[in-house]
PDB file of N, CA, C and O in Angstrom:
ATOM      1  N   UNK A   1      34.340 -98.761  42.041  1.00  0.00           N
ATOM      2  CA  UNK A   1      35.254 -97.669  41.882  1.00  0.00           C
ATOM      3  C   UNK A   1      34.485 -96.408  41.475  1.00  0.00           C
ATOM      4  O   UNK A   1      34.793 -95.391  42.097  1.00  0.00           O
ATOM      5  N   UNK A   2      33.796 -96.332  40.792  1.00  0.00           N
ATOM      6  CA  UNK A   2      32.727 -95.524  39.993  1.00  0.00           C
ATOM      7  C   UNK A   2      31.882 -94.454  41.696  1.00  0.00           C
ATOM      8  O   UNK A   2      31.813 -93.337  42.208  1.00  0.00           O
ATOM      9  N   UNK A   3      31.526 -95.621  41.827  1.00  0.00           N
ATOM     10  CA  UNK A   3      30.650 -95.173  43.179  1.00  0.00           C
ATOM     11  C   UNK A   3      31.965 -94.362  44.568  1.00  0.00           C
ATOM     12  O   UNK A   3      31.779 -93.526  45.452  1.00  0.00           O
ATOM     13  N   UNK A   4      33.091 -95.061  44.172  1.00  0.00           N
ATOM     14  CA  UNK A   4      33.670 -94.375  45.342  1.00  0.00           C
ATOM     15  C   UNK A   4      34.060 -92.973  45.103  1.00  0.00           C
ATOM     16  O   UNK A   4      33.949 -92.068  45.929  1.00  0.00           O
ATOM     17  N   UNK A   5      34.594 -92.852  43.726  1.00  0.00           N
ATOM     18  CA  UNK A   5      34.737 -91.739  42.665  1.00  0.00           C
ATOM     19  C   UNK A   5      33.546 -90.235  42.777  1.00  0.00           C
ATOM     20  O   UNK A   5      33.816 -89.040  42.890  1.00  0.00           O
ATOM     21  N   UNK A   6      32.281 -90.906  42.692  1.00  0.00           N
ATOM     22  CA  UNK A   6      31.416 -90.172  42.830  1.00  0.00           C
ATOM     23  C   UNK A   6      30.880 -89.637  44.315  1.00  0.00           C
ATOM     24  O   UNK A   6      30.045 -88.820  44.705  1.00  0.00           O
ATOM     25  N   UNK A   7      31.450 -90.191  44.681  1.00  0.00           N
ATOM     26  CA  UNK A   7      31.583 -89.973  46.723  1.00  0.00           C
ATOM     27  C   UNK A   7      32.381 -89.462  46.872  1.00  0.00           C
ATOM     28  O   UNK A   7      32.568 -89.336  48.082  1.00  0.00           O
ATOM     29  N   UNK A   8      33.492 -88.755  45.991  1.00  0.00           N
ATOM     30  CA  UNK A   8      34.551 -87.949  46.651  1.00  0.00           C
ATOM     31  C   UNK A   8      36.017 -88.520  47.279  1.00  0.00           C
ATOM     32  O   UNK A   8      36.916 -87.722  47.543  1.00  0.00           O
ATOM     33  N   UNK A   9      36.122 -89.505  47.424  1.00  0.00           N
ATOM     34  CA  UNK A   9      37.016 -90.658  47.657  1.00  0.00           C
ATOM     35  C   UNK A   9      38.392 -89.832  47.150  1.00  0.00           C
ATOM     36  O   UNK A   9      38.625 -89.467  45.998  1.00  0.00           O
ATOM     37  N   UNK A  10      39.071 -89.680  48.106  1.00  0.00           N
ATOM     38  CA  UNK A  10      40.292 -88.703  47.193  1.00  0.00           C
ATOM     39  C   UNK A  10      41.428 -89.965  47.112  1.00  0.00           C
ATOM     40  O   UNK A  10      42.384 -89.692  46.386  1.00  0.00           O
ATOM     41  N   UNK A  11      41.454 -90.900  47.558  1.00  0.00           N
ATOM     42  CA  UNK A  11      42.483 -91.826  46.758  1.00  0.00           C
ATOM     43  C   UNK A  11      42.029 -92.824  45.295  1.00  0.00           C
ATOM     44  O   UNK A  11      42.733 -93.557  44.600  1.00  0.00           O
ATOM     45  N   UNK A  12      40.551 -92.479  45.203  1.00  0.00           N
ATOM     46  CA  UNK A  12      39.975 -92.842  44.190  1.00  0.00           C
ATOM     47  C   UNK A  12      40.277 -91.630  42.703  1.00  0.00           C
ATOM     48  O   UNK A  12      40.620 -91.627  41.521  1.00  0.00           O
ATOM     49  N   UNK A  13      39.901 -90.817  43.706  1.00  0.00           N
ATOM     50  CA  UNK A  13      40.241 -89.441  42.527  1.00  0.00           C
ATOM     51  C   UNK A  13      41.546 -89.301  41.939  1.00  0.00           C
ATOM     52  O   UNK A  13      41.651 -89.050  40.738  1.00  0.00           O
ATOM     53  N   UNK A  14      42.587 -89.446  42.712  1.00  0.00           N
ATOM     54  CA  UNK A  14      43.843 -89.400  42.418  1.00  0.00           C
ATOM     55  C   UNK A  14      44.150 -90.100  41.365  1.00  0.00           C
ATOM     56  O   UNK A  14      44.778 -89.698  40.386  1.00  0.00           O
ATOM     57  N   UNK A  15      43.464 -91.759  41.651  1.00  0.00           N
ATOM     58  CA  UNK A  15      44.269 -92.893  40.924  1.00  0.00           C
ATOM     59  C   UNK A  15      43.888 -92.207  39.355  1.00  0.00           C
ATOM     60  O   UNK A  15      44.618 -91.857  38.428  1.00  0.00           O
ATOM     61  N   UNK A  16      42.428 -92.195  39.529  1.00  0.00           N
ATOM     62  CA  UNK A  16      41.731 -91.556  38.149  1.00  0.00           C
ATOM     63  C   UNK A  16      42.349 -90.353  37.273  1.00  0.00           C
ATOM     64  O   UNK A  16      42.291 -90.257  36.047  1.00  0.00           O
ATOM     65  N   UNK A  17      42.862 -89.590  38.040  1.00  0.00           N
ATOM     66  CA  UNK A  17      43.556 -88.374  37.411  1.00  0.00           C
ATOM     67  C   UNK A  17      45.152 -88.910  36.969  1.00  0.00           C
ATOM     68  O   UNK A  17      45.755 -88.576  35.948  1.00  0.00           O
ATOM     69  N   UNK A  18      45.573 -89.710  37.903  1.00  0.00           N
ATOM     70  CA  UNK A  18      47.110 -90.169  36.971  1.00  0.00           C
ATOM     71  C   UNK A  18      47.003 -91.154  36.091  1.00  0.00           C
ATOM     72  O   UNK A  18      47.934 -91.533  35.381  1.00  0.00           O
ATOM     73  N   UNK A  19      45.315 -91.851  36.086  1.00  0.00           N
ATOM     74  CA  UNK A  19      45.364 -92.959  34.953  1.00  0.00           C
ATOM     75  C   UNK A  19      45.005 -91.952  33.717  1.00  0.00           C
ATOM     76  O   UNK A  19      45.268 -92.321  32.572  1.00  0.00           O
ATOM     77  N   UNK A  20      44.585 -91.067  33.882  1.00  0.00           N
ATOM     78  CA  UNK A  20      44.013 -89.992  32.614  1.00  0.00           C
ATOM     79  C   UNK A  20      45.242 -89.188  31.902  1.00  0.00           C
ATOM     80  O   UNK A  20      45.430 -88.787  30.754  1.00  0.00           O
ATOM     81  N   UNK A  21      45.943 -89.143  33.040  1.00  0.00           N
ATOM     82  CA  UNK A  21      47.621 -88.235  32.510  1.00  0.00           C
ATOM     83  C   UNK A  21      48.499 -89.419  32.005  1.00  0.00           C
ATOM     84  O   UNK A  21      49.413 -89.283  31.192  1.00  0.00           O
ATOM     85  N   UNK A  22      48.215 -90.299  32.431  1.00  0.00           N
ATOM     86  CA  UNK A  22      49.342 -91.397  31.544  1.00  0.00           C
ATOM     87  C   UNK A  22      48.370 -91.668  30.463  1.00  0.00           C
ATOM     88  O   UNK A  22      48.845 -92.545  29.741  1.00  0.00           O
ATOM     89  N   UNK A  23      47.272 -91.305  30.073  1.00  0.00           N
ATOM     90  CA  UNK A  23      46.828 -91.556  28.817  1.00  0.00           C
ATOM     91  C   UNK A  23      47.440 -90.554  27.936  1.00  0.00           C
ATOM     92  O   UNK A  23      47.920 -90.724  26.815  1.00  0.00           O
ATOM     93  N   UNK A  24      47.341 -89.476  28.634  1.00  0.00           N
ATOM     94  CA  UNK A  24      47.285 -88.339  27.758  1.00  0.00           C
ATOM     95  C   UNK A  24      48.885 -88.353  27.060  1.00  0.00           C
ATOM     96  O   UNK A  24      49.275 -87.929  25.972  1.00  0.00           O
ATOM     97  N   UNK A  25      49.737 -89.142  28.373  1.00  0.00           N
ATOM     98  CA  UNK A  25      51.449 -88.954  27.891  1.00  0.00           C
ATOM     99  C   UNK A  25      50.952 -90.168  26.612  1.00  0.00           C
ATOM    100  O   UNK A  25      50.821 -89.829  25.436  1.00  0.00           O
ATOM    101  N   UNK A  26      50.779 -91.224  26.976  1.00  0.00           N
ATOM    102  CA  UNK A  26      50.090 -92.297  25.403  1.00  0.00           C
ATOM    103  C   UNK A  26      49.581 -91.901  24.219  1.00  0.00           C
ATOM    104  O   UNK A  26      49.705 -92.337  23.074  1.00  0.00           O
ATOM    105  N   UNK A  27      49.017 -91.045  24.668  1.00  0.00           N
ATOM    106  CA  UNK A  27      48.009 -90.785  22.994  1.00  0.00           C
ATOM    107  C   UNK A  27      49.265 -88.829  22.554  1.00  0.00           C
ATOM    108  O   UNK A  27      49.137 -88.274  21.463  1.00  0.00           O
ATOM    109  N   UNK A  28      49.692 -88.582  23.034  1.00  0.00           N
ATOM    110  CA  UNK A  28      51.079 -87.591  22.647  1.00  0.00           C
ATOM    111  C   UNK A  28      51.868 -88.384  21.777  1.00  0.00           C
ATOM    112  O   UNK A  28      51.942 -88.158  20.569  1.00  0.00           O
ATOM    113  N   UNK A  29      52.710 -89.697  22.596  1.00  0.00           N
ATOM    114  CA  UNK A  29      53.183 -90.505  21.756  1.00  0.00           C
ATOM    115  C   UNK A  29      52.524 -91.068  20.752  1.00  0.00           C
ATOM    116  O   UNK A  29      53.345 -91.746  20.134  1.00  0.00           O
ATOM    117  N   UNK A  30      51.674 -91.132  20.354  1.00  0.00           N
ATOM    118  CA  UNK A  30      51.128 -91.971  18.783  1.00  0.00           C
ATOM    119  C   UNK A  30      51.162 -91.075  17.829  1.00  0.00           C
ATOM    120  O   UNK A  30      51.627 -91.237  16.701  1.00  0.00           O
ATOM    121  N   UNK A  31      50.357 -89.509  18.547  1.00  0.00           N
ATOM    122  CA  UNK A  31      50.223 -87.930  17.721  1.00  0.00           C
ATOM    123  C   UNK A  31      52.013 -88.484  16.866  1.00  0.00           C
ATOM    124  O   UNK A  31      52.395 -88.981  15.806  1.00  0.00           O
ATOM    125  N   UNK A  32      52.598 -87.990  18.152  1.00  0.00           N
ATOM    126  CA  UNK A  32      54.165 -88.192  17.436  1.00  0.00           C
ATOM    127  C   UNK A  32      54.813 -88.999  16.908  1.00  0.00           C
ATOM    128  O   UNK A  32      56.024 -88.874  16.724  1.00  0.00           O
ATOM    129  N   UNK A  33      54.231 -89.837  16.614  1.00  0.00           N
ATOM    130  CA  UNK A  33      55.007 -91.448  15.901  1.00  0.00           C
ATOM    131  C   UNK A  33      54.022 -91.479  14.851  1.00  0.00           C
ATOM    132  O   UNK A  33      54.477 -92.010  13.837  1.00  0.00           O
ATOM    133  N   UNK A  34      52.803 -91.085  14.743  1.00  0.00           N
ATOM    134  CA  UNK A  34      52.070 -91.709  13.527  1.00  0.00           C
ATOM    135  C   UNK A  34      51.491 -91.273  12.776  1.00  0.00           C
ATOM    136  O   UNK A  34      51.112 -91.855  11.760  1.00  0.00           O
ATOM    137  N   UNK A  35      51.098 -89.271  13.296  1.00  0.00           N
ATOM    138  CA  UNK A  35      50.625 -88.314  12.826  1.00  0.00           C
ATOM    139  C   UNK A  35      49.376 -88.790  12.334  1.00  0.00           C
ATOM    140  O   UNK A  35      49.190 -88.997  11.135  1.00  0.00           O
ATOM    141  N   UNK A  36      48.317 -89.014  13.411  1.00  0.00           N
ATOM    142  CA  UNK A  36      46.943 -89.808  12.250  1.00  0.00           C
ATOM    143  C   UNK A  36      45.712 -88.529  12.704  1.00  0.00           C
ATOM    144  O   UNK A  36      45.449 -87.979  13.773  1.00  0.00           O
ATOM    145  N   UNK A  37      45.078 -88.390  11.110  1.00  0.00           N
ATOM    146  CA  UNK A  37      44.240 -87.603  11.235  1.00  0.00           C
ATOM    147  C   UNK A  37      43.614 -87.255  12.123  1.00  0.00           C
ATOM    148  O   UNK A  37      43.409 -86.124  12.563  1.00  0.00           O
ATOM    149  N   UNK A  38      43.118 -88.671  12.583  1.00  0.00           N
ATOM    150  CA  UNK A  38      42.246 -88.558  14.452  1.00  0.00           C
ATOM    151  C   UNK A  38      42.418 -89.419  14.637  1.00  0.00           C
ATOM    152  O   UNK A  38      42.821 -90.335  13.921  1.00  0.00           O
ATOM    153  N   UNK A  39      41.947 -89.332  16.505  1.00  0.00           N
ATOM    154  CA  UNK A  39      42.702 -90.058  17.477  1.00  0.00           C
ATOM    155  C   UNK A  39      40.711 -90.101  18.069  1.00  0.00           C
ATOM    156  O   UNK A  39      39.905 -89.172  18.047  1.00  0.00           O
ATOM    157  N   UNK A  40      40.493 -91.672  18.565  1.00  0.00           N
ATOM    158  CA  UNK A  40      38.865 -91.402  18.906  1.00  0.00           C
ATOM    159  C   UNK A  40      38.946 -92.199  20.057  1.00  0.00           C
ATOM    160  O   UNK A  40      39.147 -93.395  19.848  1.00  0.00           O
ATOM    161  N   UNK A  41      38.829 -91.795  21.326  1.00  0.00           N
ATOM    162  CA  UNK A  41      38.349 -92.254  22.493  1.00  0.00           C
ATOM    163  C   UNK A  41      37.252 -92.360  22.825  1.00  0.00           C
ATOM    164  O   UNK A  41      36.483 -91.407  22.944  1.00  0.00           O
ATOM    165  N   UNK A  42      36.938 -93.680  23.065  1.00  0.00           N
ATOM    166  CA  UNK A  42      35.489 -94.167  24.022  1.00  0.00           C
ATOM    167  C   UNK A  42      34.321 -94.053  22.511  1.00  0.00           C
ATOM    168  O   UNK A  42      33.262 -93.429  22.571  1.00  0.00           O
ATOM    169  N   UNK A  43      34.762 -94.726  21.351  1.00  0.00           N
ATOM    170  CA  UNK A  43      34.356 -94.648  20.058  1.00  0.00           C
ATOM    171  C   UNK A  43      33.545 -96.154  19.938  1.00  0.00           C
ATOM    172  O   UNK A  43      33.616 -96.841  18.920  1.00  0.00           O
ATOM    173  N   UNK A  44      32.735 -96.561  21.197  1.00  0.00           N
ATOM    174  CA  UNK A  44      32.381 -98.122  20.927  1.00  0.00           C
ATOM    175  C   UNK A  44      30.996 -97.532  20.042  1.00  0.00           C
ATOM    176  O   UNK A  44      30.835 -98.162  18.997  1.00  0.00           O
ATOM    177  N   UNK A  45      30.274 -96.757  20.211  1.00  0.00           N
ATOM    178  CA  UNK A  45      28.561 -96.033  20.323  1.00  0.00           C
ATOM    179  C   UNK A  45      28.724 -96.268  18.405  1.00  0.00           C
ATOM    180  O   UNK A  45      28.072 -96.978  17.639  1.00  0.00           O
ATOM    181  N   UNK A  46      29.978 -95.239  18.135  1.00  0.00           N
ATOM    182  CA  UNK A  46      29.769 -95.172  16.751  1.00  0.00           C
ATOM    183  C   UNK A  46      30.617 -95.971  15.704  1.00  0.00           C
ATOM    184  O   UNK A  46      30.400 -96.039  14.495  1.00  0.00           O
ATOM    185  N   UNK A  47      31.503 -96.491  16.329  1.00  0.00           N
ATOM    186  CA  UNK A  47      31.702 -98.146  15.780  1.00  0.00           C
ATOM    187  C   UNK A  47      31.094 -99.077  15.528  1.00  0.00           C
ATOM    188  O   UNK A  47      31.332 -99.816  14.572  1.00  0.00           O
ATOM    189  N   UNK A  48      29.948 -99.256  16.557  1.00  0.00           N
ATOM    190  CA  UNK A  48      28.919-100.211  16.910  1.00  0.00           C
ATOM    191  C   UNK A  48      27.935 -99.814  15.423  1.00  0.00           C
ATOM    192  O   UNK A  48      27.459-100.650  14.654  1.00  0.00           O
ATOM    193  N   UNK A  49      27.800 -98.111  15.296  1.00  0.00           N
ATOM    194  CA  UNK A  49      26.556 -98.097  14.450  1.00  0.00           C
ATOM    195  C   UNK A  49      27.127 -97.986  12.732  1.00  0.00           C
ATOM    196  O   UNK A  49      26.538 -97.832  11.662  1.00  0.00           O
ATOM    197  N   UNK A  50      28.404 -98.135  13.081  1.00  0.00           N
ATOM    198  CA  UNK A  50      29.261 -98.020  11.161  1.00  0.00           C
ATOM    199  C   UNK A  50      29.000 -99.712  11.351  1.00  0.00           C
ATOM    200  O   UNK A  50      28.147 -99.889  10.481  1.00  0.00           O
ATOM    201  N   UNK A  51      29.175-100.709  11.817  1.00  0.00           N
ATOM    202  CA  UNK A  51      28.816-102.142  11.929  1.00  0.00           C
ATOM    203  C   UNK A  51      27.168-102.342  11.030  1.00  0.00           C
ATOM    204  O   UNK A  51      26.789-103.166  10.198  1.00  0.00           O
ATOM    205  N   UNK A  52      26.752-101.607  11.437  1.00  0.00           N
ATOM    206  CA  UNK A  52      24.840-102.204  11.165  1.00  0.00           C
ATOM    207  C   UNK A  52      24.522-101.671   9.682  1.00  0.00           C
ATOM    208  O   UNK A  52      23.415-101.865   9.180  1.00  0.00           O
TER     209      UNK A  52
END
C-alpha cells in the first residue's frame, strides 16, 4: 500500500485521506468527551524510551 501511495495511485490516496479524516472526526470526539491535556499519535519511539 505504502509503495502504491508513493506512486501516485489515486484510489490509494483517497482511501488514505478518508482514513485520516475519520481519524480526525475520532480524536474531535475524545477532545470532547474527555478534555485530556494531550492527545499523542504515532507515540511508539517515545514510549518505547520512557520504558528503558
Amino acid at each position: 500500500m505504502r509503495e502504491r501511495l508513493e506512486a501516485g495511485d489515486s484510489q490509494v490516496t483517497a482511501l488514505v485521506r478518508q482514513a485520516g479524516q475519520y481519524l480526525g472526526y475520532a480524536l474531535t470526539n475524545l477532545l470532547h468527551l474527555y478534555n485530556p491535556d494531550v492527545i499523542m499519535v504515532g507515540a511508539r519511539e517515545w514510549i518505547r524510551k520512557l520504558k528503558q
